[in-house]
C-alpha positions as CSV (number, residue, x, y, z in Angstrom):
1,X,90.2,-28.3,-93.8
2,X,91.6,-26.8,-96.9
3,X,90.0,-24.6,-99.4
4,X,90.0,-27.7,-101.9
5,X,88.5,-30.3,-99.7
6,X,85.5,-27.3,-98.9
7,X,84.9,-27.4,-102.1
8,X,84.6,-31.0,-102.3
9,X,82.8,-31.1,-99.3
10,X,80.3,-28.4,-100.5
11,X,79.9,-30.0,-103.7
12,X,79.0,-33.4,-101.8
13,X,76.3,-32.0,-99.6
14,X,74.8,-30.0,-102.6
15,X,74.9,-33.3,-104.2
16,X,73.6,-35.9,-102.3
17,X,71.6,-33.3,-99.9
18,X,71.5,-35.0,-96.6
19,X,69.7,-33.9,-93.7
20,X,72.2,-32.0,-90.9
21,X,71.3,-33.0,-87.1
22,X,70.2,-29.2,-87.5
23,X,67.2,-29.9,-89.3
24,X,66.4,-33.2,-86.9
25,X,67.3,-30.7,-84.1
26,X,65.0,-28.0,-84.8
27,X,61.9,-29.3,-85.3
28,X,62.1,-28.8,-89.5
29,X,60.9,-31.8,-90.4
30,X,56.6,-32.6,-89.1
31,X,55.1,-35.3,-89.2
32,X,52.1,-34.9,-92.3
33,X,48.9,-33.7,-91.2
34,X,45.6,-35.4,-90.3
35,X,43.3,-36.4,-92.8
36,X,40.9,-37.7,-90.3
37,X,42.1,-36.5,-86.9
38,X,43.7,-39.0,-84.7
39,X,43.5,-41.3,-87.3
40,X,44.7,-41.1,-90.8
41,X,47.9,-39.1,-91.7
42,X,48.6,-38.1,-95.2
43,X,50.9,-39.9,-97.2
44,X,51.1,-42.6,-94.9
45,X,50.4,-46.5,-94.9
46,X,47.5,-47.3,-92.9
47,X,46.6,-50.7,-91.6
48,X,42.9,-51.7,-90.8
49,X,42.9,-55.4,-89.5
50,X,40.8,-57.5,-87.4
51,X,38.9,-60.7,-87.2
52,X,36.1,-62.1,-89.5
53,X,33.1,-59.8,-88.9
54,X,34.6,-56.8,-87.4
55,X,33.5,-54.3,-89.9
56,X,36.8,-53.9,-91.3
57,X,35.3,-52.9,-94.9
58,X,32.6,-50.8,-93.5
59,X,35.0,-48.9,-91.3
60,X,36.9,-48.3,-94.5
61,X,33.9,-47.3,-96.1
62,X,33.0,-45.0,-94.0
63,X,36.7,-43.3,-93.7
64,X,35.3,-42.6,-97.5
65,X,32.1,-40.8,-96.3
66,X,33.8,-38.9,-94.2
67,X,36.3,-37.7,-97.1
68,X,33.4,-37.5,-99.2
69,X,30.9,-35.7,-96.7
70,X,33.2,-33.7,-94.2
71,X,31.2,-35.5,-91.7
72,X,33.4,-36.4,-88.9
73,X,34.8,-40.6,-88.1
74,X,32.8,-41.4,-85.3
75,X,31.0,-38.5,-84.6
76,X,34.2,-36.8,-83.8
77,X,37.8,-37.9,-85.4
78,X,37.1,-34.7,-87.7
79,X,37.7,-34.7,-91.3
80,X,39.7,-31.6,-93.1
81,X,37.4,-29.0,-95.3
82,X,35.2,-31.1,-97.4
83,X,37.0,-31.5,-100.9
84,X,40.6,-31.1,-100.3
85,X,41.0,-35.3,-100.5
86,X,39.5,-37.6,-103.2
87,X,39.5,-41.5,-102.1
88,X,40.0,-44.1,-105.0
89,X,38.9,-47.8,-103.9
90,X,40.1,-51.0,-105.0
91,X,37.6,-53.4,-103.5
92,X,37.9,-57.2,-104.7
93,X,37.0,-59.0,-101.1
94,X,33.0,-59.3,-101.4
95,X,30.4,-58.7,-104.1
96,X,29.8,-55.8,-106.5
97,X,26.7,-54.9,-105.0
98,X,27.3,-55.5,-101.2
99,X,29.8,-53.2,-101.8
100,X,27.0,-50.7,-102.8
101,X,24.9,-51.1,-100.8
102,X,27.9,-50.5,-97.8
103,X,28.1,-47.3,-99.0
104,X,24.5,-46.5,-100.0
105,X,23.9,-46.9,-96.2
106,X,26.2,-45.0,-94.6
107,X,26.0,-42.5,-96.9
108,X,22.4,-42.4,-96.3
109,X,23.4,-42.4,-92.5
110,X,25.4,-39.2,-92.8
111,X,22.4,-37.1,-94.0
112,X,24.6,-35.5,-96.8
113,X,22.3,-35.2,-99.6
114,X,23.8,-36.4,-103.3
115,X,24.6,-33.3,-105.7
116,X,26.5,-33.3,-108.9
117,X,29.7,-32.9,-107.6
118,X,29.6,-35.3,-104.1
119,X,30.2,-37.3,-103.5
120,X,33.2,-37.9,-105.3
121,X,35.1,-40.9,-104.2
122,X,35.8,-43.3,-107.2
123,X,35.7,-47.0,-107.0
124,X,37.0,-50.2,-108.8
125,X,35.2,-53.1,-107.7
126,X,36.0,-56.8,-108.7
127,X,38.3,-55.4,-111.9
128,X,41.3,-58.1,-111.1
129,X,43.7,-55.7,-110.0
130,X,47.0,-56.2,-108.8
131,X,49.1,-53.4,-107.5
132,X,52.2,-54.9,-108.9
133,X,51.5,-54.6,-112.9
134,X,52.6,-52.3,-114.3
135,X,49.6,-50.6,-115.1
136,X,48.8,-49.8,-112.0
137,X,51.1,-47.5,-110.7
138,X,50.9,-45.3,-114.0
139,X,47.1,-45.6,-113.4
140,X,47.2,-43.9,-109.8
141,X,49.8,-41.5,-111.2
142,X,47.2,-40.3,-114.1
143,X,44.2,-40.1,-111.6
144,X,46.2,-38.0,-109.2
145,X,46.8,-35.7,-111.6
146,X,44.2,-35.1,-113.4
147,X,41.0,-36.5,-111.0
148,X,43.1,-35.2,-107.9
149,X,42.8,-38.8,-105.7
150,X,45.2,-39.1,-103.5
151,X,43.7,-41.8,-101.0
152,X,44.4,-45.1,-102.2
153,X,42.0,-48.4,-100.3
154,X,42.9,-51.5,-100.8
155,X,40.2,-54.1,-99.8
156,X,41.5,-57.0,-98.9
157,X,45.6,-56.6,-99.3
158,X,45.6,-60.2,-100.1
159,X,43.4,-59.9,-103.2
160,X,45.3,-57.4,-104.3
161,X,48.8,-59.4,-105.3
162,X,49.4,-62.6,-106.2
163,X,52.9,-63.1,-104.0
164,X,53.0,-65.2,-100.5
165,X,51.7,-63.5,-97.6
166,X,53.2,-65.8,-95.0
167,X,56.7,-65.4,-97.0
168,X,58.8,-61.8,-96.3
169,X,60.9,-61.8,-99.2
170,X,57.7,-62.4,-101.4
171,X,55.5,-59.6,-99.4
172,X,58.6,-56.8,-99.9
173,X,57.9,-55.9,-103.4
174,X,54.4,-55.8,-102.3
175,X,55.4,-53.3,-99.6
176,X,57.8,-51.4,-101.5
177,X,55.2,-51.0,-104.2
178,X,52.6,-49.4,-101.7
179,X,55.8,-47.3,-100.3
180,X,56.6,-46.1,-103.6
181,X,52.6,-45.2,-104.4
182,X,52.9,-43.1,-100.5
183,X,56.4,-41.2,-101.4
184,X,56.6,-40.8,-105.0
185,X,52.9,-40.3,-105.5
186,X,51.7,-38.7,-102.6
187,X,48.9,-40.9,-102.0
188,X,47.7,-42.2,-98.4
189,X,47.2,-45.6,-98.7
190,X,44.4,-47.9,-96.5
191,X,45.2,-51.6,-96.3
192,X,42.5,-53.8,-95.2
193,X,43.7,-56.6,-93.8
194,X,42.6,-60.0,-91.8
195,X,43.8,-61.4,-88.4
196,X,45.5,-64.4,-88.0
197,X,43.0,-67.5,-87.3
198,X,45.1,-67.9,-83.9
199,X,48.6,-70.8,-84.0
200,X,48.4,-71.1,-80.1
201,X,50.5,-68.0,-79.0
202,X,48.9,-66.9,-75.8
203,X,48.3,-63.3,-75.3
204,X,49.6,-61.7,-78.7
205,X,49.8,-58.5,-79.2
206,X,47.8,-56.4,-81.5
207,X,50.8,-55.8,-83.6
208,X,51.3,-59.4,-83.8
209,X,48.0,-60.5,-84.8
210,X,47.6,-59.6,-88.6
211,X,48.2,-62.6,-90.9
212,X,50.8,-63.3,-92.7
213,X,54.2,-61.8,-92.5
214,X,55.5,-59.5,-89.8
215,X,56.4,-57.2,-92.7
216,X,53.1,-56.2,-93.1
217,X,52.9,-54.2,-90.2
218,X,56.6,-53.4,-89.5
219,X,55.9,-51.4,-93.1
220,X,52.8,-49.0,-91.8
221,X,52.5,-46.3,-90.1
222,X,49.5,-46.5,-88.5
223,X,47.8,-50.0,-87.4
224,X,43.9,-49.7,-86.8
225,X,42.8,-53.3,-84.9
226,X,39.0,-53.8,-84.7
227,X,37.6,-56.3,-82.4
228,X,34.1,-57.6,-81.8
229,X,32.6,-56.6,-78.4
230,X,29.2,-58.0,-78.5
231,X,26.8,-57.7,-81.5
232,X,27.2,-54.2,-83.7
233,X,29.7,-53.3,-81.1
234,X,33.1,-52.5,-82.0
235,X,36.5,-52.0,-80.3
236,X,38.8,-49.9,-81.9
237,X,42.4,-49.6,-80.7
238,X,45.3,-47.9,-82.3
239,X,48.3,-50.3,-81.3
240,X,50.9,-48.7,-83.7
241,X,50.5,-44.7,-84.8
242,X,54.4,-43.0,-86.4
243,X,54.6,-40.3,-84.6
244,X,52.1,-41.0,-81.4
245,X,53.7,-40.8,-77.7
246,X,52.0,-44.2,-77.3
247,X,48.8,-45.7,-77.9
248,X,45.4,-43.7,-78.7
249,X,44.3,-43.6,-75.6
250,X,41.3,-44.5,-74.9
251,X,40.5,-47.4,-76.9
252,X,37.4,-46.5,-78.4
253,X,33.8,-48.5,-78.6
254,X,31.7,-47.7,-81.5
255,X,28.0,-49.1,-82.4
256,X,26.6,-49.7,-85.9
257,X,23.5,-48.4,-86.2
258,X,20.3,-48.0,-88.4
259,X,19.1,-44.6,-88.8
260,X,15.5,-43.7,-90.5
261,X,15.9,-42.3,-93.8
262,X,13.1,-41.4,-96.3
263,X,14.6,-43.4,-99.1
264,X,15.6,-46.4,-97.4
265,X,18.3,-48.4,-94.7
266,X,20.6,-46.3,-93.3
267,X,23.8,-47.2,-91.3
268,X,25.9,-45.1,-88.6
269,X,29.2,-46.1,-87.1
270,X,28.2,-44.1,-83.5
271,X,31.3,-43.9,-80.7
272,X,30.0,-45.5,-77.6
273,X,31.7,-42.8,-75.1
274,X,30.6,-42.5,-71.6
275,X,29.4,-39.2,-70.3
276,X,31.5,-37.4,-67.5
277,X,28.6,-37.2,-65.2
278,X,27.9,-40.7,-65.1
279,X,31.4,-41.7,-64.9
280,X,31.5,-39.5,-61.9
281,X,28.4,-41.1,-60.3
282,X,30.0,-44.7,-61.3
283,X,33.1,-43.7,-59.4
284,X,31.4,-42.8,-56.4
285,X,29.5,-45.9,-56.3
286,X,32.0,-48.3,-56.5
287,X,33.9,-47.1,-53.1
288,X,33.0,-50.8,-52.5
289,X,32.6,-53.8,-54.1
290,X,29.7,-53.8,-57.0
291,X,28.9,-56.4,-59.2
292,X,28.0,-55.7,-63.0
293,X,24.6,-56.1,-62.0
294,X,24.2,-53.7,-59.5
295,X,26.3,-51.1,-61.4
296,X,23.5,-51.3,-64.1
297,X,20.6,-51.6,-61.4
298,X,22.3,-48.2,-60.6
299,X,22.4,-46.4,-64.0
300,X,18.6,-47.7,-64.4
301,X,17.6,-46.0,-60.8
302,X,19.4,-42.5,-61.7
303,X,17.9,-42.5,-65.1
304,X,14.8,-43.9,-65.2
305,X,13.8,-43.2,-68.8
306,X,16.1,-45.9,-69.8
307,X,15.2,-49.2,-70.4
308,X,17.0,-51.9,-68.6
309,X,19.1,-53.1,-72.1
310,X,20.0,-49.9,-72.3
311,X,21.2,-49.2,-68.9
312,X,23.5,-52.6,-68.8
313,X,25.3,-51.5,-72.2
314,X,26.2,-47.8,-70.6
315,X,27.3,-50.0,-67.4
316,X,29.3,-51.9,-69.7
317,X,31.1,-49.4,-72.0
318,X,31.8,-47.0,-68.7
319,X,33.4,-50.4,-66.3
320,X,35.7,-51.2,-69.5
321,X,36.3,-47.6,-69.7
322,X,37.5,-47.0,-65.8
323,X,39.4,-50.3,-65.7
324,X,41.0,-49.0,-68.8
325,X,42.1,-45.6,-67.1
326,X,43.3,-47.7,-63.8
327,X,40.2,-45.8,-62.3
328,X,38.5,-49.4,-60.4
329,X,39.9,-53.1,-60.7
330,X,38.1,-56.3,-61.0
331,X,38.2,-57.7,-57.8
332,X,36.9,-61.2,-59.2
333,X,34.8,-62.0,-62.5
334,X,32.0,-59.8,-62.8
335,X,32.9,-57.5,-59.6
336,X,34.4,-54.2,-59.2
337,X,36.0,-51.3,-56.8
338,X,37.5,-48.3,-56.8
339,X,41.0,-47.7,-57.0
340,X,41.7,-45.6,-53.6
């Protein structure tokens, strides 16, 4: 190469500054750190979807208590140093005050008392927003900088825009926009989002399940799925995560709850995680063929200062759990054995 075209060369990296294989090479470049542990990156596009009744809003709600409270996301998807994030929430899905009293709950659930300067998430509910005026970009830009948010939720997505959710070419600029509020911004952004009412595909995957155009999900980084268990029993699953090996593994189960409080209802999002010592004892029993029944019959004999309702749902969270880790297989409906 001669001494002009290294010039020219020098001058076009300087100008242009891409990345060398040097910096993908050595590690330069990390992923943004956890907001909530495990679950919400900075400056990332988060997804929360799942079917009617899932707790999608709630669960979004309560990401805010945690950002607000330093209280950890299910008792343990820990939250960085109370007051280093500020959540701003766009909520235009249900009514003014159930939105209220969502949050009046589970804050009342954390056992964080209210002082003058927390909690300090902001909220516009019911205003007619749409991200795509004008005025709303320039309007996150101003509260970043001077009110320090910098986690953006968006309940529902749909009420958000006025474009085509089925269409891609209509959903792009609605994507780009929330793109543009992550990169140029800084801003994390939460999407709430519904599933699909079902068009006959058997066995979809999670990724494939949000309504609407595939675009929606191809665009996020992280896809939270909530599905419905049994009543005030929750299964969250993390089918898409930028940066993950593979799938958070294990799927979690988490209970709403009511907790006493002095001033009124209070709420709890509580992980439903089985204990290693009765996993163990589970194990060991099923060296041959149990049925659910007997599995709870079990868990009632060992611990006898559980009630039968009780001992059925730990039966229940610690046989999905197993069959999820390839531990035991389902023989036949309702009965189980261990994997030798």
């Amino acid at each position: 190469m001669s001494h002009d075209e290294e010039l020219e060369a020098k001058e076009l990296l300087e100008k242009y500054k891409p990345l060398s294989a040097g910096d993908l090479a050595t590690a330069r470049l990390k992923p943004p750190p956890w907001i909530i542990t495990d679950l919400l990156r900075e400056r990332s596009l988060t997804l929360i979807t799942g079917e009617t009744y899932t707790g999608k809003t709630m669960f979004a709600m309560n990401i805010a208590v945690s950002i607000d409270t330093g209280v950890p996301v299910l008792g343990h998807h820990a939250y960085r140093p109370k007051g280093s994030h500020r959540v701003i929430f766009f909520g235009q899905d249900g009514p003014t005050w159930d939105y209220a009293q969502q949050y009046l709950k589970l804050w009342r659930g954390s056992g964080v008392p209210v002082t003058e300067r927390y909690p300090r998430s902001l909220f516009f509910l019911n205003r007619g927003a749409n991200l795509l005026d004008d005025g709303f970009y320039s309007l996150l830009g101003r509260f970043n900088d001077v009110l320090k948010t910098d986690v953006l939720v968006l309940d529902t997505l749909l009420e958000l825009h006025d474009k085509n959710e089925n269409l891609s070419y209509e959903m792009k600029p609605v994507l780009g926009q929330l793109k543009r509020i992550r990169d140029k911004l800084g801003y994390t952004v939460i999407m709430v989002h519904h599933e699909s009412k079902g068009d006959g595909m058997p066995l979809r995957g999670k990724n494939n399940k949000p309504r609407g155009s595939g675009l929606i999900v191809q665009s996020s980084d992280e896809h939270i799925n909530l599905s419905l268990k049994r009543k005030n029993v929750i299964k969250l699953a993390l089918p898409k995560a930028r940066g993950a090996d593979a799938e958070v593994e294990p799927p979690e189960q988490f209970e709403i709850v009511s907790v006493p409080h002095p001033e009124g209802k209070a709420l709890k999002l509580v992980a439903s995680l089985p204990t290693a010592s009765r996993v163990t004892k589970i194990l060991e029993f099923l060296g041959q063929e149990r049925t659910r029944k007997e599995v709870g019959e079990f868990i009632r004999a060992q611990e006898p200062l559980l009630d039968t309702a009780d001992a059925f749902k730990h039966a229940d969270r610690i046989l999905d759990y197993l069959v999820y880790h390839k531990k035991i297989a389902r023989v036949r409906h309702g009965v189980y054995k261990r994997i030798q």
